[in-house]
C-alpha positions as CSV (number, residue, x, y, z in Angstrom):
1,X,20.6,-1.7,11.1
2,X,21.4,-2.6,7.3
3,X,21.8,0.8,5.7
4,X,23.1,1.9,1.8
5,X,23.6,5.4,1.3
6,X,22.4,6.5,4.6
7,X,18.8,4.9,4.1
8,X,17.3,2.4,6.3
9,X,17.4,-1.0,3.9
10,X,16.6,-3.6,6.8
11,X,15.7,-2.9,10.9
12,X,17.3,-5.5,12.6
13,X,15.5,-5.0,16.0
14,X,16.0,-7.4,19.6
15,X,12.3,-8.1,19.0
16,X,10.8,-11.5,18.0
17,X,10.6,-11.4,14.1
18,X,6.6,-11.9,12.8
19,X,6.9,-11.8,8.9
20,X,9.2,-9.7,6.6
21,X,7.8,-8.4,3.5
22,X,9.0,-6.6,0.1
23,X,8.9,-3.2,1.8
24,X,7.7,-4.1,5.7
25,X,8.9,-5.7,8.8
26,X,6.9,-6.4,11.6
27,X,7.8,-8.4,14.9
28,X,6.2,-9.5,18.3
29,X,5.7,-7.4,20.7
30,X,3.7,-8.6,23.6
31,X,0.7,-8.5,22.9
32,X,1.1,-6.6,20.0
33,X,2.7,-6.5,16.9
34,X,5.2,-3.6,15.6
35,X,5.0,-2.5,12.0
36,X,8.5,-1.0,10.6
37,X,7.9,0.4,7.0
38,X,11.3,0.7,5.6
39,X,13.0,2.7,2.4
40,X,13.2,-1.0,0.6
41,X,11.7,-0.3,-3.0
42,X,10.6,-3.2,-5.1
43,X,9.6,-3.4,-9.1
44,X,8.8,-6.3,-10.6
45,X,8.6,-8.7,-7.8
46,X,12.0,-7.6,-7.3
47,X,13.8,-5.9,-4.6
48,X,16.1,-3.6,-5.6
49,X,19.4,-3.1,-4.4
50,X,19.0,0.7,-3.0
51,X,16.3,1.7,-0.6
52,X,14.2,5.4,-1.7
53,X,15.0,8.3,1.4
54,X,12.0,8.7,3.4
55,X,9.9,6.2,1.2
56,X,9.3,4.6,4.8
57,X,8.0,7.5,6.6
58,X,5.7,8.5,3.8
59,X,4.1,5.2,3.3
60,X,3.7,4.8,7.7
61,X,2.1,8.3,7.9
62,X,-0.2,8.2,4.9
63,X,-1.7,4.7,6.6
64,X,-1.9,6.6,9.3
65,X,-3.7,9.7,7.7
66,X,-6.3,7.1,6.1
67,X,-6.6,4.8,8.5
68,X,-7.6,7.8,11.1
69,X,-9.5,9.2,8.5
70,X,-11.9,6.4,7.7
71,X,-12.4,4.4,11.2
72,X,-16.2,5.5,11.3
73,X,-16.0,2.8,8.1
74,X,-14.9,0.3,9.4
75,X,-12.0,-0.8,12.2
76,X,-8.2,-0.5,11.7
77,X,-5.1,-2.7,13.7
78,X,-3.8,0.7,14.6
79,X,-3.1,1.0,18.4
80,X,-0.1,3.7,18.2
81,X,1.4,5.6,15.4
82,X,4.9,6.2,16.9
83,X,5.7,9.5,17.1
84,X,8.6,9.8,19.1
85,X,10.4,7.3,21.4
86,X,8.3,7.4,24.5
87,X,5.4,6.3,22.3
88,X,7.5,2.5,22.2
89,X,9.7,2.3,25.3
90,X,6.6,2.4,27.0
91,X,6.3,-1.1,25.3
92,X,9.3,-2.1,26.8
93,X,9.6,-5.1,29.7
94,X,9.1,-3.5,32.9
95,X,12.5,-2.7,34.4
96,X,14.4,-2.7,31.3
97,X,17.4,-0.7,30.5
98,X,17.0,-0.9,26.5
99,X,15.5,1.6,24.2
100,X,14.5,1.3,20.9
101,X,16.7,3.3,17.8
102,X,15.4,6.5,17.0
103,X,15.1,5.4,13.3
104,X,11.6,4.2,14.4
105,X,10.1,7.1,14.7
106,X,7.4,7.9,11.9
107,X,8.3,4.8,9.9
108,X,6.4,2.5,12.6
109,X,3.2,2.0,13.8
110,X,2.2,-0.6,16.8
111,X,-0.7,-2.7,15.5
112,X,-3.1,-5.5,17.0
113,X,-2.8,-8.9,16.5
114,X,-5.2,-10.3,13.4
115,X,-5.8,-13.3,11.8
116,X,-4.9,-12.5,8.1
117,X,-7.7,-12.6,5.2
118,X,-5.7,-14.7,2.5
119,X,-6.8,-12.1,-0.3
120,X,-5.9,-8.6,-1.5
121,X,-9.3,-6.4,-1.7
122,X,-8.5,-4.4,-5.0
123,X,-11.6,-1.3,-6.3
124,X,-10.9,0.1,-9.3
125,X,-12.7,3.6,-10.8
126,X,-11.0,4.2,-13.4
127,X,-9.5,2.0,-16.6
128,X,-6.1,1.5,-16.4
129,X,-3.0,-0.9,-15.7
130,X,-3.5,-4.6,-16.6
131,X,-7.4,-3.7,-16.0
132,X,-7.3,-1.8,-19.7
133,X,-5.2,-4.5,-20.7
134,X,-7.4,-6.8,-20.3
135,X,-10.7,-4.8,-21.4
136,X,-9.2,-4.1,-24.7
137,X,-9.0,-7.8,-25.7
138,X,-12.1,-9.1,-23.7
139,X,-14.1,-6.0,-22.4
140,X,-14.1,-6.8,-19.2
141,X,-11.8,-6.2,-16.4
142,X,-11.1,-9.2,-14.3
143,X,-14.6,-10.9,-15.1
144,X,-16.3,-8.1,-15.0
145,X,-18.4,-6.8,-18.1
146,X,-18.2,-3.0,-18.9
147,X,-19.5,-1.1,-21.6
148,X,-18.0,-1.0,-25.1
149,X,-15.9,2.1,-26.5
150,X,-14.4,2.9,-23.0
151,X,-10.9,4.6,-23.2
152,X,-7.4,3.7,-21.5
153,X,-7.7,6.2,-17.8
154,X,-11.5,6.6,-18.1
155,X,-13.8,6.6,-15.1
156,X,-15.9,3.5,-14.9
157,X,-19.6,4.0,-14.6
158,X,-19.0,3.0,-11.1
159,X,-16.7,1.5,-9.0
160,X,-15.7,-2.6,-9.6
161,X,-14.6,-4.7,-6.6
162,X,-12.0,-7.1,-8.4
163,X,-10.6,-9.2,-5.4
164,X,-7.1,-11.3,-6.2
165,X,-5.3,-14.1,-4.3
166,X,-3.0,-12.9,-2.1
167,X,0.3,-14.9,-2.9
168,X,3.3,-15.4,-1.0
169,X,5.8,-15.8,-3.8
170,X,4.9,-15.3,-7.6
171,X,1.8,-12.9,-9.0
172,X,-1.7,-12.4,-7.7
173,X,-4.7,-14.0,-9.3
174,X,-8.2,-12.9,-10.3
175,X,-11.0,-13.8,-7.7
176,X,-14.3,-14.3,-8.3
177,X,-17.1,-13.2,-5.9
178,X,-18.1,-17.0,-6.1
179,X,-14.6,-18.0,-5.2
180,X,-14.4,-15.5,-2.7
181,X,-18.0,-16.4,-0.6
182,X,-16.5,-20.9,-0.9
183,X,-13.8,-19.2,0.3
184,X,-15.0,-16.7,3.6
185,X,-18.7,-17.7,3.3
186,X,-21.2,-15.8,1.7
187,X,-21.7,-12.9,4.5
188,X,-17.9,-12.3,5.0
189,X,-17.5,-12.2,1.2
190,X,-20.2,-9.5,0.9
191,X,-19.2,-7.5,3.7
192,X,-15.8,-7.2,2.2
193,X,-17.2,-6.1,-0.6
194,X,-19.2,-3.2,0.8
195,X,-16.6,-2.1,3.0
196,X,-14.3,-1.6,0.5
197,X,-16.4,-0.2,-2.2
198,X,-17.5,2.7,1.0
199,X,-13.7,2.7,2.2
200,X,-12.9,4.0,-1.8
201,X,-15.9,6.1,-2.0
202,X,-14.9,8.3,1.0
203,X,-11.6,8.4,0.0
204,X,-11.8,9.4,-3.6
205,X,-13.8,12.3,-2.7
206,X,-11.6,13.5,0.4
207,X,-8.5,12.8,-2.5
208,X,-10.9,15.1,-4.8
209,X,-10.2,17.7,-2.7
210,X,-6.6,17.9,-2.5
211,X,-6.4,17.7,-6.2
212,X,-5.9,13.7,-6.5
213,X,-7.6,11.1,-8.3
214,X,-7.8,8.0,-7.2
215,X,-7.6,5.1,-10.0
216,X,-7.7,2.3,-8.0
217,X,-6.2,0.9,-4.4
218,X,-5.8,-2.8,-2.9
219,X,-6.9,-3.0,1.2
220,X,-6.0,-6.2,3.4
221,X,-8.2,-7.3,5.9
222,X,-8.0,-9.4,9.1
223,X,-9.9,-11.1,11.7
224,X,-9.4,-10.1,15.5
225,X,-11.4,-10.6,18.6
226,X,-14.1,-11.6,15.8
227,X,-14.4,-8.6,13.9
228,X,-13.3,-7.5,10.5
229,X,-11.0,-5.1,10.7
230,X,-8.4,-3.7,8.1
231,X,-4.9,-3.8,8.1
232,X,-1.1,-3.6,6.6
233,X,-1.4,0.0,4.9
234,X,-4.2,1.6,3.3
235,X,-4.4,4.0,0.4
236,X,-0.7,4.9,0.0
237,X,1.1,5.6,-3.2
238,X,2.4,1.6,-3.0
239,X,-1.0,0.2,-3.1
240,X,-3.1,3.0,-5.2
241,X,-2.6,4.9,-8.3
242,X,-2.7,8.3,-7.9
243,X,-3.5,10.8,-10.1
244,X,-3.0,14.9,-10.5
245,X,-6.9,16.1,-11.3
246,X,-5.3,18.9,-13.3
247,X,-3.4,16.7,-15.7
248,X,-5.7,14.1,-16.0
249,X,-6.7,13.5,-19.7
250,X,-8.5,10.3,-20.7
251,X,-7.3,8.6,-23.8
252,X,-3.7,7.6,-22.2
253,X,-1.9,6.5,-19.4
254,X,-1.4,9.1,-16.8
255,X,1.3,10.0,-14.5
256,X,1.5,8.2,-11.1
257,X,3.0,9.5,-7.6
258,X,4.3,6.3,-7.3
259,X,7.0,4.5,-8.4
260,X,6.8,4.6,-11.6
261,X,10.1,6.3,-12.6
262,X,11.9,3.4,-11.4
263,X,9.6,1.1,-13.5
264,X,10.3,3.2,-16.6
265,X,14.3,3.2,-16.1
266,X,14.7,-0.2,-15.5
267,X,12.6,-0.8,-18.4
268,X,15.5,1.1,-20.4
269,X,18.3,-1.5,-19.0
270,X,17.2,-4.5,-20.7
271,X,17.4,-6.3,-17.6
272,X,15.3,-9.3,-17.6
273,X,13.5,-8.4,-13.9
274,X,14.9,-11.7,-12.5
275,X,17.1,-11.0,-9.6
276,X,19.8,-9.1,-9.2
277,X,18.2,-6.1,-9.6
278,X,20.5,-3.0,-11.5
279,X,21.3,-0.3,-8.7
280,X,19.2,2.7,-9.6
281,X,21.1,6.3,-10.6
282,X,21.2,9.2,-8.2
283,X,18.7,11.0,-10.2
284,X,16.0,8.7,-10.7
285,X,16.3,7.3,-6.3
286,X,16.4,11.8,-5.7
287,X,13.2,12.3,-7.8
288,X,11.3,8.9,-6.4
289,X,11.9,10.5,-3.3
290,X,10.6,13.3,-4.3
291,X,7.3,12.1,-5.5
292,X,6.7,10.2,-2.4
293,X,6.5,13.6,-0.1
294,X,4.9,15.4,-2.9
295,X,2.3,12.9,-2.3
296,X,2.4,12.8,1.6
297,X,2.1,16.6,1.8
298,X,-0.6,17.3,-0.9
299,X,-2.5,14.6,0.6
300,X,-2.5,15.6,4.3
301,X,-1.7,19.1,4.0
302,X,1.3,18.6,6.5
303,X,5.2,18.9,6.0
304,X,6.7,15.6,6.3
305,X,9.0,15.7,8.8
């Protein structure tokens, strides 16, 4: 296991490897697949060269949390959250001797096999990010028309699906709903749609409740046994902006419980966000942390462990 200051960088399991992503690894296992979320941090596009302690854990359980939370909306990969070992040696070949590391334990989650949906599902509420961006030289955001005179952070009239290539290497692109329906035909395209917009709805107002706003969040969908179902992690601090109700104040950009105070101090380096990557100081990889189980705790009302 590749480790840097005692936090789980890389898992380097004796499993089949699937895909490897900027913060996720995820190999065969039988019939299944095994999801490891490590401590990896990326800005940029970049990796950076330090993982964030228990980043891992809190991205696995929130999934978790939401994907638990809105299965009467539509169907989730999820077959196990691991919880402790027993939940994966089980998964082990009959007669086997091996075990898998502890470190697994609620950073994972064993997931079914899908047929990936190239495209990330992205609903925004409020203005912000390169959506104001782009509204305050075009009024609209990705395509989309919106009234005049609306302010950076400022809840939309409603919610906006804004769907966007899902690229391998290199940025995302703006989808159209026309582009999307060539793409998935007409009835996939518009059931995406509508579970997403009904995914965000229910979650914004069981966020509303634990003080959080949320501005906007990206889902991944997949096919399997011929069903839509969603997948890779849902409505974590990584692929939503949230926001503190109390300290909300349209007009500006607001804080996130994200990763943002990386962004901010590597915008203070001059690097030129090519790789390599600075290593990030102490303080700002201690209060990252930080914000990640501020996030996890407020959200599910649980201690993360």
């Amino acid at each position: 296991m590749g480790q840097q200051t005692g936090v789980l960088l890389k898992s380097e399991l004796d499993l089949p490897a699937f895909i490897s992503g900027k913060v996720r690894d995820t190999y065969l296992l039988g019939d299944h697949l095994l999801i490891v979320v490590t401590d990896r941090i990326s800005a940029f596009d970049v990796i950076l060269p330090c993982g964030i302690p228990n980043k891992g854990k809190v991205l696995n359980q929130i999934s978790g949390f939401w994907f638990d939370k809105t299965k009467h909306i539509v169907t989730n990969h999820v077959v196990e959250m691991v919880t402790t070992k027993t939940d994966l040696n089980k998964y082990l070949p009959k007669g086997s001797k091996k075990e898998f590391p502890g470190y697994l334990v609620d950073r994972s989650m064993v997931v079914k096999k899908a047929r990936r949906l190239s495209v990330e599902c992205v609903v925004r509420g409020y203005l912000a990010g390169s959506g104001w961006s782009e509204y305050k030289k075009q009024g609209t955001v990705c395509g989309v028309n919106l009234p005049k005179g609306l302010v950076e952070s400022q809840k939309l009239p409603e919610p906006i699906f804004t769907p966007t290539t899902k690229a391998d290497a290199g940025h995302d692109m703006p989808m159209t709903m026309a582009e999307m329906c060539s793409l998935f035909g007409n009835e996939l395209a518009g059931k995406l749609k509508e579970t997403c917009l009904k995914v965000y709805d229910y979650a914004r107002d069981c966020a509303a409740t634990r003080g959080f706003i949320i501005a906007d969040t990206k889902m991944e969908f997949g096919i399997a046994d011929g069903n839509l179902i969603i997948i890779d992690e849902l409505l974590t601090p990584d692929s939503s902006r949230f926001w503190d109700t109390e300290r909300y104040k349209p007009g500006q950009a607001q804080d996130s419980f994200d990763k943002q105070p990386v962004r901010d101090w590597l915008e203070t380096t001059g690097w030129n966000k090519a790789p390599p990557a600075p290593m990030l100081p102490s303080d700002v990889i201690e209060s990252t942390s930080k914000r990640y189980a501020t996030a996890f705790e407020r959200l599910t009302g649980q201690k993360l462990k």
